[in-house]
N, C-alpha and C positions, 0 to 999 in steps of 0.2 A: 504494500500500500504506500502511495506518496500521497505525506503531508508538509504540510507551508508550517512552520514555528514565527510567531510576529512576537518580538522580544520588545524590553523599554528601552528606548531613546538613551533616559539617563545612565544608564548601568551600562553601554556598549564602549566602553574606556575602562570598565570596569573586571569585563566580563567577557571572555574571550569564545564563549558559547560552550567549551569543549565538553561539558559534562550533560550541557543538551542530547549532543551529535551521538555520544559513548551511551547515553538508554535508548534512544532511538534505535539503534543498530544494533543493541543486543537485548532489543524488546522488554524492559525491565521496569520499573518506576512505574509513571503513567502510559508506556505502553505494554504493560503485563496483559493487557484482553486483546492488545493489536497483532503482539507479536512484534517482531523488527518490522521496522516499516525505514523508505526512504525520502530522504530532507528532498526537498525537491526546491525549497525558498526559506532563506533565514533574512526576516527583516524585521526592522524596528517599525516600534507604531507610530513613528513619525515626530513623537515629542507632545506633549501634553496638549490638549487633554488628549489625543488617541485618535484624532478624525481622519488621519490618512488609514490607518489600520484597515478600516473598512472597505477602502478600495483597493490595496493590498493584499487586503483577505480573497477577493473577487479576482485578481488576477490571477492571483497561485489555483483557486479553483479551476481556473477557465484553463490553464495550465498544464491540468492533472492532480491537482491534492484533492485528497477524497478525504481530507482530514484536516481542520486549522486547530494547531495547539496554541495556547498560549504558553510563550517561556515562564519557570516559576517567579522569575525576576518580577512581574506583572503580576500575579494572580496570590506570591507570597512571599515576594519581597525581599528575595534571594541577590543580592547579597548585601543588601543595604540597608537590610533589617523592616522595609516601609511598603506594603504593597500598594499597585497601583489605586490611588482614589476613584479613575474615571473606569476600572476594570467592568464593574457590572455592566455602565451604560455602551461602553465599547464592545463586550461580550452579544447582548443584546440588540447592537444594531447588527454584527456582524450574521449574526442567526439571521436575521431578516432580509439580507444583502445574500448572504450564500445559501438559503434554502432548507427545510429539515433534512435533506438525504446529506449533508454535507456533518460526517462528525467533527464536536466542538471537543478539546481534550482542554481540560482546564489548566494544567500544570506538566511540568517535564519531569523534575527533581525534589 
């Protein structure tokens, strides 16, 4: 399965992804129901509040991901201790933008 991971803006100087990419491909963490799956798109939500995400989300769909995770940076605030504020309402436009058959993985790590 190929999925898009959309990580935080702030934390990409922080956070080199690697421990996204290492559950991903050894289906582990939040992909223990997927199985390994492959990154097909690592991008930042664009910078607060998160309104590029959405069409980001929509290109990696149109792409191939059959799957947008949110990095945990976002959803719980790896490594800075602070999760995203705008997570819900960026969660839930993106449902609406990519469709129910498109899975939402909330977290990586």
């Amino acid at each position: 399965m190929k999925v898009g991971i959309i990580r935080c803006q702030q934390t990409e100087d922080l956070c080199p992804g690697n421990t996204d990419f290492k559950v991903a491909a050894e289906g582990v963490k939040a992909f223990e129901e997927t199985g390994p799956v492959e990154v097909m798109g690592f991008v930042s939500c664009g910078g607060c509040p998160g309104k590029r995400a959405i069409a980001r989300a929509k290109v990696m769909v149109e792409r191939g991901a059959k799957a947008i995770v949110f990095a945990s940076c976002i959803s719980r605030g790896n490594p800075i201790g602070m999760a995203c504020p705008h997570y819900t309402q960026m969660r839930e436009s993106i449902r609406r933008a990519v469709g129910p058959d498109i899975l939402l993985i909330d977290y990586t790590h």
